[in-house]
MIBAVO-590461 format. One line per 3 residues: number of its first residue (from 1); their letters; for each residue y, z, x of N, C-alpha, C. Coordinates in steps of 0.05 Angstrom, whole numbers, plus 5000, padded with zeros to 4 digits. Layout:
<pts>
NUM	a	Y/Z/X/Y/Z/X/Y/Z/X  ...;
</pts>
This chain:
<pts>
1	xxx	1882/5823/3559/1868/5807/3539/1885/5783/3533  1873/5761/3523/1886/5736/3528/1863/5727/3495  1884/5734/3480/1875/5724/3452/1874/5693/3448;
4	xxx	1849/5680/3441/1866/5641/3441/1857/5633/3412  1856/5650/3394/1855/5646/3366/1838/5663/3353  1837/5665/3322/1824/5685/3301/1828/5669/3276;
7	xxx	1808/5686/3262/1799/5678/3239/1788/5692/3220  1793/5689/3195/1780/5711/3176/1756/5707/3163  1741/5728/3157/1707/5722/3147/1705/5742/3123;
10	xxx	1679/5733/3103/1675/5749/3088/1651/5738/3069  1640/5753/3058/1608/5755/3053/1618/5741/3025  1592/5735/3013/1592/5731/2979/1558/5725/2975;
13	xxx	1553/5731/2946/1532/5730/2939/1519/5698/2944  1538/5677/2930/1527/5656/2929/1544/5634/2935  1538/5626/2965/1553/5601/2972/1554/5576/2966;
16	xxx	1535/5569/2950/1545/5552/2927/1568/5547/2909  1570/5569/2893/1588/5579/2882/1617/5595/2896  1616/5602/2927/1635/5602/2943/1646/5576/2945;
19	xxx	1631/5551/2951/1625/5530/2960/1652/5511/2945  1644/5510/2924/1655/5509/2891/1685/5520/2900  1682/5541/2889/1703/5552/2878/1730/5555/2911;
22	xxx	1723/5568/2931/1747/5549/2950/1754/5524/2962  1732/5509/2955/1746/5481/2952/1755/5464/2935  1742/5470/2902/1757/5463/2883/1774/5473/2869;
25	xxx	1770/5506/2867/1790/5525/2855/1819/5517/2863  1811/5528/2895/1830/5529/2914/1840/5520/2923  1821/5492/2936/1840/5467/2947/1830/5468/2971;
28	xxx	1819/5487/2989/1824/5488/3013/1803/5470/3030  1810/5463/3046/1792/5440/3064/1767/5455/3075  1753/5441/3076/1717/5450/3079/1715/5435/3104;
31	xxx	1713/5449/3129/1708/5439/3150/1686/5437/3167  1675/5455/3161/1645/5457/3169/1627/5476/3153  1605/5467/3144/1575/5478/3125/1551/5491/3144;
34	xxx	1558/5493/3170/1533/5497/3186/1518/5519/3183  1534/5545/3188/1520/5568/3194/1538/5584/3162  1550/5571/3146/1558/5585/3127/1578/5564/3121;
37	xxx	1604/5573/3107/1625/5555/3104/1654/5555/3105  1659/5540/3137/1686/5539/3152/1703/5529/3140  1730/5537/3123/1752/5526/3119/1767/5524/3126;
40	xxx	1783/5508/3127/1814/5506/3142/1841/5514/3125  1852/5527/3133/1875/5547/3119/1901/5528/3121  1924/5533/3101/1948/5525/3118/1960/5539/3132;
43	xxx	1973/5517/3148/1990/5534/3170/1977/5547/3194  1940/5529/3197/1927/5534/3223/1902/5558/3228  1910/5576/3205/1881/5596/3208/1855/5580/3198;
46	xxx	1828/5596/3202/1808/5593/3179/1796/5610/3171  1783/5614/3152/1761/5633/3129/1737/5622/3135  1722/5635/3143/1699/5634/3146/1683/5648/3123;
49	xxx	1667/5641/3107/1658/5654/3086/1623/5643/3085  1601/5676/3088/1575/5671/3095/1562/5682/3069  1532/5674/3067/1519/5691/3040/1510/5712/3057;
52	xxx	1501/5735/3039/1495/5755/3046/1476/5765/3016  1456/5776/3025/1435/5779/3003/1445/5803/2986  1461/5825/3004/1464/5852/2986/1490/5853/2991;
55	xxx	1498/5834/2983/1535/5832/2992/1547/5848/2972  1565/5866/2978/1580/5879/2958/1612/5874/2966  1626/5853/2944/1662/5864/2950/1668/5888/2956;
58	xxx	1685/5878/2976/1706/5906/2977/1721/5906/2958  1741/5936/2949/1753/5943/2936/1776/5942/2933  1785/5923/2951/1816/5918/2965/1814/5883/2965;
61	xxx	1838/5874/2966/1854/5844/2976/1845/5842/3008  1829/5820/3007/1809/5813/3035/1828/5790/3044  1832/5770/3019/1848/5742/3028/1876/5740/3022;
64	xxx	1902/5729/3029/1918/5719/3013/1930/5695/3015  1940/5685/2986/1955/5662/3003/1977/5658/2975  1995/5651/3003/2020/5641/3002/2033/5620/2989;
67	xxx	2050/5615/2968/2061/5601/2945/2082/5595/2945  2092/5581/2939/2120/5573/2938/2128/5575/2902  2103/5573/2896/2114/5573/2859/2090/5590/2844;
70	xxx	2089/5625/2842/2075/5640/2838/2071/5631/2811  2099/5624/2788/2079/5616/2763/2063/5592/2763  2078/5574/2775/2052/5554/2772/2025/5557/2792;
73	xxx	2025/5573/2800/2000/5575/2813/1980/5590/2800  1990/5618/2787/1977/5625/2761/1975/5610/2737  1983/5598/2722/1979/5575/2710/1948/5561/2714;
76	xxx	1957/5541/2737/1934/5529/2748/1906/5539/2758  1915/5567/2768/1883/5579/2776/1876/5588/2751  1887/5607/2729/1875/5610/2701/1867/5586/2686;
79	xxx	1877/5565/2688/1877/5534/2677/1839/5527/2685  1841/5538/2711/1811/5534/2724/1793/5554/2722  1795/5569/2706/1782/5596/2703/1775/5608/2722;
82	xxx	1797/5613/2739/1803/5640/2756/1801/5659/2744  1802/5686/2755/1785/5709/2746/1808/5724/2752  1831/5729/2738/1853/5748/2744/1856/5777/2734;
85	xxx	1866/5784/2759/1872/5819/2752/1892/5835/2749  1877/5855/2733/1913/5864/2722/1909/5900/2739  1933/5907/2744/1922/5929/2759/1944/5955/2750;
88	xxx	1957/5952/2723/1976/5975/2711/1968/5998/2712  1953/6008/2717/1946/6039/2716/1939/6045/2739  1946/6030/2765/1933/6049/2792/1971/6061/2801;
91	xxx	1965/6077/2814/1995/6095/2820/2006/6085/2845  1988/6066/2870/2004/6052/2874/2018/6035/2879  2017/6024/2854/2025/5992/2848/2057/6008/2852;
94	xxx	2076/5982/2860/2112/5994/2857/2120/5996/2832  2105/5965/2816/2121/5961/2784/2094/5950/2768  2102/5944/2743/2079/5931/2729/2081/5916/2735;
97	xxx	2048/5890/2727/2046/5870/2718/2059/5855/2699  2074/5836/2699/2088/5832/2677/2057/5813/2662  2066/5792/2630/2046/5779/2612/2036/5764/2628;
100	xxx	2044/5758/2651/2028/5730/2669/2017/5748/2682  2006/5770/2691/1993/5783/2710/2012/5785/2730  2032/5784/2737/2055/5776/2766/2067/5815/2762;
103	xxx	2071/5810/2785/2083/5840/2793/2106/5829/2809  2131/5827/2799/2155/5819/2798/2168/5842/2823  2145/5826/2846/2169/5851/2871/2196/5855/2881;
106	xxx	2205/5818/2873/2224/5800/2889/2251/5823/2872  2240/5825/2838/2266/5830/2819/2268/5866/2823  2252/5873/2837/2246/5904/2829/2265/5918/2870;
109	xxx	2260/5897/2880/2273/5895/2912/2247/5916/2930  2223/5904/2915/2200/5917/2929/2175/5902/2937  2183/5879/2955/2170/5860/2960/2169/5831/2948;
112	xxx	2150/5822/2954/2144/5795/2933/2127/5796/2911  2129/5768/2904/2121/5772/2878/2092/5765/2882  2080/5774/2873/2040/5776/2873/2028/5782/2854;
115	xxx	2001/5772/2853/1981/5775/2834/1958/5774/2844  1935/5782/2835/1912/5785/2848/1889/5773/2820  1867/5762/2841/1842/5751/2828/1826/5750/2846;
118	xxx	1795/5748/2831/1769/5752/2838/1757/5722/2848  1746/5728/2863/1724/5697/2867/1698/5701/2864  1683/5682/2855/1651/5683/2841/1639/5705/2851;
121	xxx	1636/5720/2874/1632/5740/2891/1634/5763/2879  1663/5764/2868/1676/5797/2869/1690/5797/2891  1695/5789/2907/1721/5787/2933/1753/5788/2919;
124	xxx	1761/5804/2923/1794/5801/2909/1804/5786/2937  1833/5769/2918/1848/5758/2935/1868/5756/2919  1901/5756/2937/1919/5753/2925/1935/5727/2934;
127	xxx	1947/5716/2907/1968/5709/2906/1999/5711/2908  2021/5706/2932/2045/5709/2923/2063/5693/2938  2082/5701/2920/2107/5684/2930/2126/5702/2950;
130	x	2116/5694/2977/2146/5709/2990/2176/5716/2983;
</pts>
């Protein structure tokens, strides 16, 4: 097999409001509207993101992306009314959430530091800082 690229996809109720919210929430470049809506990622991937009439989120982190400055990126997406989640009572998280929603992996020596939020959908995705 001779892989020559990939890409990630995922349903939402209303691409409008997909439309919206990863290009202005997010930032991310909108490259093509044709058959749904192609974005361009950094660092060379893309998200492909389609409507779907009986679309249901999954229950898990579908997207993530990568930060160089986890608080100010929380900041800014709550600033925009991002839809953040706090997830202290599942067993297995490593540590809490600290008041910013951040799960401080970097200080705990159990990963990075991350946070997770919803998009208009119900699609979770996370945020973190390597």
């Amino acid at each position: 097999m001779n892989i020559i690229g990939a890409f990630g996809s995922m349903s939402v109720s209303d691409i409008a409001a997909a439309k919206a919210f990863y290009s202005e929430t997010l930032g991310l470049t909108l490259k093509d509207e044709k058959m749904g809506l192609q974005f361009q990622l950094p660092g060379g991937g893309e998200l492909f993101v389609y409507e779907k009439s009986d679309h249901q989120p999954a229950v898990f982190t579908v997207f993530n992306l990568l930060v160089d400055d986890i608080d100010g990126a929380v900041e800014e997406l709550v600033g925009k009314g991002a839809s953040q989640e706090h997830y202290d009572n599942i067993p297995d998280i490593p540590a809490k959430q600290d008041d910013k929603g951040i799960l401080r992996g970097k200080a705990a020596g159990m990963g990075p530091d991350i946070t997770w939020f919803k998009d208009p959908a119900g699609n979770i995705f996370a945020v973190m800082e390597p």
